[in-house]
N, C-alpha and C positions, 0 to 999 in steps of 0.2 A: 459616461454619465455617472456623475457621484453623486452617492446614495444622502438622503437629511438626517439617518440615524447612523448611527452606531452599533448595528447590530451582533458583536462579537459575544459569546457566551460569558466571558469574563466581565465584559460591562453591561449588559441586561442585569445579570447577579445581583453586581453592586448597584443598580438601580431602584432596581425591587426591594434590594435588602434594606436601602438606605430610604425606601417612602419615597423617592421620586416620580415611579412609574410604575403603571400596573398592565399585567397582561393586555386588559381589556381596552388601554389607552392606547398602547401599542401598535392591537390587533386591528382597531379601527383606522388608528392614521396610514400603515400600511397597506388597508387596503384599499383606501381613498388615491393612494399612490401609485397603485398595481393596476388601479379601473385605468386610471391616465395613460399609464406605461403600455397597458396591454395593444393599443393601439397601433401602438407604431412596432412593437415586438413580438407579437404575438405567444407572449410566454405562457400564458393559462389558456386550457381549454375549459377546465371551469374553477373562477376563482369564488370561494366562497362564499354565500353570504350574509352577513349578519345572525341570520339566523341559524343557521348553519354552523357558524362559530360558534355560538353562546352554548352550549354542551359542553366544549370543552374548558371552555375558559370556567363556567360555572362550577368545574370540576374543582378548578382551584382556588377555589371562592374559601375564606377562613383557613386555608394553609400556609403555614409558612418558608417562604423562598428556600429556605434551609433546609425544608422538608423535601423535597424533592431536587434531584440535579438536572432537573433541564427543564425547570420552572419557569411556564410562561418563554421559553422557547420559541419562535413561529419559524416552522417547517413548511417546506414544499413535496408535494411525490407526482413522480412521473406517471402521469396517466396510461401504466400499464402494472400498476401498484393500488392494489385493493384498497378502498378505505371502504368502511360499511356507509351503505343507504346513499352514496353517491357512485353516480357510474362510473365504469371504467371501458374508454374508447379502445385501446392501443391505438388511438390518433384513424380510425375507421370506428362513423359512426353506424352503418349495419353491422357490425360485431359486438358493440356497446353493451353491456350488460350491466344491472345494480347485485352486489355482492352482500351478502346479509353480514359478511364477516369480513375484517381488514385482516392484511396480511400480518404477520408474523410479525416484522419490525417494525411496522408502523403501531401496532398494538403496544411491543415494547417503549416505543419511543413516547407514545401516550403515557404511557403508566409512568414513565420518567418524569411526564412533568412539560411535555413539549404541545403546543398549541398547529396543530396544521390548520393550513391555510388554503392549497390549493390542488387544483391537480394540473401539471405542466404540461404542455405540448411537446411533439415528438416526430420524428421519424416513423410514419406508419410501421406497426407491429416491429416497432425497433430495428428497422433495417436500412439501415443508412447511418451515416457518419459526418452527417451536412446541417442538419435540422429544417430542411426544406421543404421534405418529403411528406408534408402532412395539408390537409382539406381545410383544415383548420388556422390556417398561414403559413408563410415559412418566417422562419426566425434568422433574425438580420443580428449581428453581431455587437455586442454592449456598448463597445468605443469605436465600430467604424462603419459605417452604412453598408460601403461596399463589401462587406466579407458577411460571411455565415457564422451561425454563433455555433456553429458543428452540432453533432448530434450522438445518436439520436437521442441523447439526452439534452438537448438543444434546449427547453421551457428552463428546467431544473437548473439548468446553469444559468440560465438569465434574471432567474428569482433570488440567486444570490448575487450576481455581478451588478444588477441593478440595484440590489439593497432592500428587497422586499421580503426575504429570508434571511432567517439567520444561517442556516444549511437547507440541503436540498437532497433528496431522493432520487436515482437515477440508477441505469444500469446497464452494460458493461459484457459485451459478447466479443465484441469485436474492437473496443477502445472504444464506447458511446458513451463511459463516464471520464476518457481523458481527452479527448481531444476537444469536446467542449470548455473544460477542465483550461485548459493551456491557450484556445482561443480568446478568454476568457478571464486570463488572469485570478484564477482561482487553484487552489490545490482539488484535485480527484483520486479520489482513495481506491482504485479496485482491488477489494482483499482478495487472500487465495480464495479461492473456490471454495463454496458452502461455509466458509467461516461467518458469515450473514444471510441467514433464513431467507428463502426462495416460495416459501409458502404464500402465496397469495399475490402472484407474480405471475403476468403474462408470458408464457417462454415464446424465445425465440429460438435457442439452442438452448433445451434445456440442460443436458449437459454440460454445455459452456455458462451458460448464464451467470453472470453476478450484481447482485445489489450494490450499490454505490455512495458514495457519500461527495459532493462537492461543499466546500467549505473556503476560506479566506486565508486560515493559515494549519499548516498539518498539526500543530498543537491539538487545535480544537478535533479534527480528524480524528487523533489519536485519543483523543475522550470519547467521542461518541462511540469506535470501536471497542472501547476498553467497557465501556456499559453496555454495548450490544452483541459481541460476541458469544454467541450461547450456541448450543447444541438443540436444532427444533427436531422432536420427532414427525411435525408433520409437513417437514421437508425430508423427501429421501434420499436428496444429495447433500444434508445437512453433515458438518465434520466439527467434532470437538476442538478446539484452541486449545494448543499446548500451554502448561504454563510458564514457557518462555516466551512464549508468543502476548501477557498479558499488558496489562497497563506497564507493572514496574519496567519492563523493559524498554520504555519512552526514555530514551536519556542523553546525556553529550556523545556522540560517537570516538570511540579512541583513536586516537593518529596512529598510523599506520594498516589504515584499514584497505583493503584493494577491491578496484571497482573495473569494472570490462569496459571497454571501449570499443566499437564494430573499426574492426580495419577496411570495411567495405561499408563507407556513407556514402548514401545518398540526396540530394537537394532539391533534383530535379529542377536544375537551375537558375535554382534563388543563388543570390550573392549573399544577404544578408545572414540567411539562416548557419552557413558554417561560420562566420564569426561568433555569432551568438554562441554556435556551441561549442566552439575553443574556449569561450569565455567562463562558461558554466563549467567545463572540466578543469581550466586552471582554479577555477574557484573550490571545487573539490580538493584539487590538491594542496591548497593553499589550508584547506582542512585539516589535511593531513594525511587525503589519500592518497594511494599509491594505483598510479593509470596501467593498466593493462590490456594490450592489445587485442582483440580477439576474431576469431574467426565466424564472420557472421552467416555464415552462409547458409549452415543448416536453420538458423531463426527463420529466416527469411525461407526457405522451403516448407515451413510448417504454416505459415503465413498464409502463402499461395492458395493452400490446401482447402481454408474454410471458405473460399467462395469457389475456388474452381473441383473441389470435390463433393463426396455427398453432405455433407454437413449442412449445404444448399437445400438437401429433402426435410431434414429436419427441423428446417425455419418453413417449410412447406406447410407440416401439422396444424400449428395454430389455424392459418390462414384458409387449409385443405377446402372446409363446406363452403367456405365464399368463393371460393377462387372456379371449384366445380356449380355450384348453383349462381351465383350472382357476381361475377367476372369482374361486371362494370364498378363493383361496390370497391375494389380493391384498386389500389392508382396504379396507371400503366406502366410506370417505372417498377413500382414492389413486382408485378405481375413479371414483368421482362426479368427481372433479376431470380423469382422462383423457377420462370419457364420450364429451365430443363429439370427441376425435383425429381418428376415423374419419371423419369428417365434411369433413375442410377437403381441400380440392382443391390442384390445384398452380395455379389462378390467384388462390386466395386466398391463396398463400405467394408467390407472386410479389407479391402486391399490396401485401401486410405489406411484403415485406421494399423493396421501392420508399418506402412509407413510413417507412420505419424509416432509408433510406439520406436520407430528406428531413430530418427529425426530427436527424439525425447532422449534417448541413450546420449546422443552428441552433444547436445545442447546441455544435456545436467552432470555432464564430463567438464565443458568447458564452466560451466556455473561453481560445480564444486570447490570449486579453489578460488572462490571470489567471496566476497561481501556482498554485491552488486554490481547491477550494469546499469552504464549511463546510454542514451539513447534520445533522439530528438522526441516531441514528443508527436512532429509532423513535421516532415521534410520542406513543406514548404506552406504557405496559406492560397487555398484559391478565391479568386471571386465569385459573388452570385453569378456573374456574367458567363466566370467558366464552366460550371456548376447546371446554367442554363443549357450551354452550347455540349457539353461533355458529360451528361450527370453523371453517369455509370465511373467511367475513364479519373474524373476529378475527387470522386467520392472516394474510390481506388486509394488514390493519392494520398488522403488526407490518413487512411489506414496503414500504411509502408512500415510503422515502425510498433504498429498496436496489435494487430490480428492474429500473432502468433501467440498473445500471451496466455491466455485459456485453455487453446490445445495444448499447452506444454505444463499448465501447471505451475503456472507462476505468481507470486505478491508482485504489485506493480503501484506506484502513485506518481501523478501529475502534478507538475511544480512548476512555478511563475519563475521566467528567467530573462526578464528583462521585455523588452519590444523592437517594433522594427521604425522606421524613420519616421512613416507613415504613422506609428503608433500603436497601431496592432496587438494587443498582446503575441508571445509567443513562450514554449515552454520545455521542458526536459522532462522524463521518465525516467526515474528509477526502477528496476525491477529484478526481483531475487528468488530463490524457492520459496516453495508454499512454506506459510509460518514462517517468515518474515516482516510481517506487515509493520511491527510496533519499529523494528529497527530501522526501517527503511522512512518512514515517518520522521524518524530522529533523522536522518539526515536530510532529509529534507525541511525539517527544522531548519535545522544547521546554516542551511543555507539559505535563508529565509531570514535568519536573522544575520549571517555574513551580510547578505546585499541590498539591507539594510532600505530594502524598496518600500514604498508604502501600499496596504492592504488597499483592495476594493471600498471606496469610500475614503480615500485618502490616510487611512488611520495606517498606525505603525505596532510594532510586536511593542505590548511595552510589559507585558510577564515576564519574570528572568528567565534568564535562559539554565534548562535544567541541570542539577547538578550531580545527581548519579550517572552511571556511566550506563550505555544504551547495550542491550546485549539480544541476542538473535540466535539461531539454534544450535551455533557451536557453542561449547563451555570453554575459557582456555584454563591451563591446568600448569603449572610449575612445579617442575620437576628437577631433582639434585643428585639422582643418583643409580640407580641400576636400569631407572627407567629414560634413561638420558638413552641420545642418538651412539647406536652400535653397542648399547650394555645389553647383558641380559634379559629382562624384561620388557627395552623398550618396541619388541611384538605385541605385546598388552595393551598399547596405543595405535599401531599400526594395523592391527588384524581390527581395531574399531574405528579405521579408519579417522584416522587423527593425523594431525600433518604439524612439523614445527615451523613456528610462526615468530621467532625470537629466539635469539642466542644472546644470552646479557646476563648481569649479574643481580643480586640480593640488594638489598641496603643495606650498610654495612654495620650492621648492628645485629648481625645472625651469628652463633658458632654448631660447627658441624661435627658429624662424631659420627666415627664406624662403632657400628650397632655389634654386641657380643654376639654370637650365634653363629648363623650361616652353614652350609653356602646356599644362595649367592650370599656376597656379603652385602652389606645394606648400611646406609647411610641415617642420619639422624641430624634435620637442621632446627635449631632450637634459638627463640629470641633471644639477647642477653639485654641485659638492662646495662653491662658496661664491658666492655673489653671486644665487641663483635666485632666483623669483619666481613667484607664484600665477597661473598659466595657466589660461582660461578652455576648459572641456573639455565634452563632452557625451558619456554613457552611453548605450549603445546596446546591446539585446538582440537578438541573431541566434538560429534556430533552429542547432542544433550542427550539423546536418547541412549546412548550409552554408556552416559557418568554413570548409573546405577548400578549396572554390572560390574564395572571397573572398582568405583568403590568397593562392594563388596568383597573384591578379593583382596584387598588393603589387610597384611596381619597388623595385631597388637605388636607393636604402641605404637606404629606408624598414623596417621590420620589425613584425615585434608581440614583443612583451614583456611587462613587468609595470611599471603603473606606477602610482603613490600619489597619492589621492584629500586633498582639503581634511581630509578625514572621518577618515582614517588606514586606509580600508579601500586595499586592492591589486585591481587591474584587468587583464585583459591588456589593451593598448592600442596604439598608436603609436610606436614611440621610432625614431632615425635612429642608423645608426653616426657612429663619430667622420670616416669614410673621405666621408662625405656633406658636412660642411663647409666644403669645401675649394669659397669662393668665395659663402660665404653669407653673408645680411645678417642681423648680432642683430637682433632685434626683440622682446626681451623686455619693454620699454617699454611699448610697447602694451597688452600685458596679454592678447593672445588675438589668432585669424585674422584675426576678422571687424573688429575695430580697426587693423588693420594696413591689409584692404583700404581700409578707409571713408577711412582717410590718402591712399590714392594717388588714390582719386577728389578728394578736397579739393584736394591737390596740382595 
């Protein structure tokens, strides 16, 4: 079903900006839209009203669009997400409570300029992956009756697929903000862990838990992260954003990037689904990434863990006084699936989490040496019908490639990649270490504007596509000379774990020089304005958090800089001031370090 607006943040802007449209005109025809829709979708458990709205919009009343970045905005939050003086169910109305204070991000997202509208239906106390599981309806899926619109952020994703948000609030234990996400044909951002405030958030695992962001295209994702990551003190899983982790690092991803692949997929039968996902990896590499195979196995054992171990007792908490005083208040399904909580001991959560800390060693061995992994974002889609007949078994299903990502510590988002015959949305998962979120965004940009599909509501990316280059926690580094592969210092890279990622030359407008001094002896590559020449260079990937060390031990005149690859791409590197020549041998002749030395052994 397409949406009569155009909700994208780029064109509300220019609406506003340009006198066309005002929040207030907005916020009413959408929700004249959302009374209709709710009918058949059960997306709100309670949609705003009128009055209800007018606080905030009055908020924006004599400001200008420019004065704030998410001006007149209209948001959704899943009704396990505080807003003051309205209740919060977690989709159980004997748990219901009115909260005198909104949560953390939703406060931010207020102060930004953004208009909420609703609070979304769900997955009782977040536990499910169907969006069925709620008293409140079950939610039937955007574009096709017969499927679920998954969950359990199931509302939150229907208040953008339908059009009646511009983004949506949701959140992310187990995949409840991607595989609605992917059902759904929308992008789902679940950042790493605590990088988006949990304050004022029903938990389900608290430990696991994360806030969510569904959206249309990761661009817009990647803004709202970029204004909302903060450090809350009153979250105490809350974790500061590096600042590589910021907005600047939204950008084109460079070719040659390498992304995991499981040597061990599953479909569970679908025909459709492995084409699709051959389809999405050549399309990756058609990026310019480089596929690499990987061993899935321990993912997939960390997976198992958060329904079949204790982590089960810990979505127990919230629910604990209903589930012992009023049984019946809780739906039979949530109640079957906490059953055994009581059960697990603290040497069986010890024992879990020893495994699970084992499980983590393997999986961020195999991650280390990657960019990303590529992964379905659900093996396969079920029906209500199966859903009906199977709920536990199906719901299973739809988690196969999500569930691990929390226990392990990982950035993850959900990307639209085409559909199935039927029409179905269907979708792919990116996912890399923590503090990765902005890079991993970038490529699913990327591919977003490769495949050149049209957004929810027909509309298309018509922003350019960015033109800085996207960067993530390594730094790479170019190097020409002692710190080159088997010289002297290249321990300096290796003891901080650095890996070389390119063996290629300069652009040939550099001249090199062995630096007076020594030993070691040390090289000097310096621009020339005419007479240079193609310097033999090797690329090197350091984790960021140890450029600062490594710098520091950089002597005079040596430095880092920027400097230009054969390729045309720019590096921070090497380069020597001019103050450093004074007494040094051209040796641009040679053509690179290790030619220079192999001269003076000859000699």
């Amino acid at each position: 079903m397409q949406t009569s607006f155009d909700l994208r943040l780029s064109t509300l802007r220019a609406a506003y900006q340009a006198g066309k449209l005002t929040p207030r005109q907005l916020c009413h025809r959408l929700r004249t839209r959302a009374l209709t829709l709710n009918a058949d979708y059960a997306l709100y458990i309670h949609l705003f009203s009128e009055a209800e709205l007018e606080p905030y919009l009055a908020a924006l009343d004599g400001k200008s669009p420019d004065a704030l970045p998410l001006y007149g905005i209209p948001f959704a939050i899943k009704d396990n997400i505080d807003i003051a003086g309205i209740a919060t169910t977690a989709a159980c109305p004997a748990f219901a409570y009115v909260p005198e204070r909104s949560a953390t991000l939703v406060e931010q997202l207020i102060a930004l300029g953004a208009v909420p509208v609703g609070k979304t239906n769900l997955d009782q106390f977040a536990t499910g992956l169907n969006g069925t599981r709620s008293p409140y309806g079950a939610c039937r899926n955007s574009v096709h009756p017969d499927y679920p619109a998954g969950g359990s952020s199931a509302g939150s994703a229907l208040a953008v697929a339908l059009g009646v948000a511009s983004f949506a609030l949701g959140t992310d234990t187990a995949g409840s903000g991607r595989v609605p996400a992917a059902l759904n044909n929308l992008v789902g951002l679940k950042a790493s862990k605590g990088l988006l405030s949990a304050a004022g958030v029903v938990p389900a695992c608290r430990t696991l838990d994360c806030v969510t962001f569904f959206t249309t295209s990761a661009e817009e994702a990647s803004q709202l992260l970029s204004l909302t990551a903060r450090y809350d003190v009153l979250d105490d899983y809350s974790r500061r954003n590096p600042q590589w982790n910021n907005g600047a690092a939204f950008g084109k991803p460079r070719t040659g990037f390498r992304f995991g692949v499981p040597q061990q997929l599953e479909f569970f039968g679908c025909a459709e689904s492995p084409v699709l996902f051959a389809a999405a990896k050549a399309r990756l590499m058609a990026l310019g990434g480089v596929a690499v195979e990987i061993d899935f196995t321990p993912f997939l054992a960390a997976a198992r863990l958060l329904y079949e171990g204790p982590w089960v007792a810990e979505r127990y908490i919230t629910a604990q006084t209903l589930l012992e005083t009023e049984p019946d208040a809780v739906l039979p399904v949530i109640r079957n699936v906490l059953a055994s909580a009581p059960h697990y001991s603290a040497v069986n959560t010890f024992r879990a989490q020893y495994r699970v800390q084992q499980l983590k060693a393997q999986c961020d061995a195999i991650v280390d040496g990657l960019d990303c992994v590529l992964t379905p974002a659900y093996p396969r889609a079920v029906t209500l019908a199966e859903l009906a007949e199977e709920p536990v078994k199906r719901n299973s299903d739809l988690g196969y490639y999500t569930n691990f990502m929390n226990m392990l510590d990982y950035a993850a988002v959900a990307v639209p990649a085409g559909q199935m015959q039927n029409g179905l949305p269907w979708g792919i998962t990116l996912f890399g270490r923590a503090f990765t979120d902005q890079y991993l965004l970038s490529l699913a940009d990327a591919l977003q504007r490769q495949q050149g599909a049209a957004l929810v509501g027909g509309a298309g990316l018509t922003t350019a596509a960015p033109v800085r280059v996207a960067t993530h926690d390594r730094q790479r580094l170019v190097v020409c000379g002692a710190h080159l592969s088997g010289q002297p210092l290249n321990h300096q890279l290796t003891d901080r774990g650095g890996r070389c990622v390119q063996c290629t030359q300069s652009a040939p407008d550099y001249r090199l020089y062995a630096l007076a001094g020594g030993p070691p002896l040390r090289p000097g590559m310096v621009r020339a304005r005419d007479g240079g020449a193609a310097i033999e260079v090797e690329v090197w990937e350091l984790p960021s958090a140890e450029v600062g060390s490594f710098l520091a031990g950089i002597p005079a005149p040596l430095g880092l800089g920027q400097v230009q690859l054969a390729d045309g791409q720019w590096c921070t590197g090497f380069i020597c001031g001019a103050e450093g020549l004074e007494g040094a041998r051209d040796i641009t002749a040679f053509g690179g370090w290790r030619a220079f030395l192999a001269s003076l052994h000859q000699g």
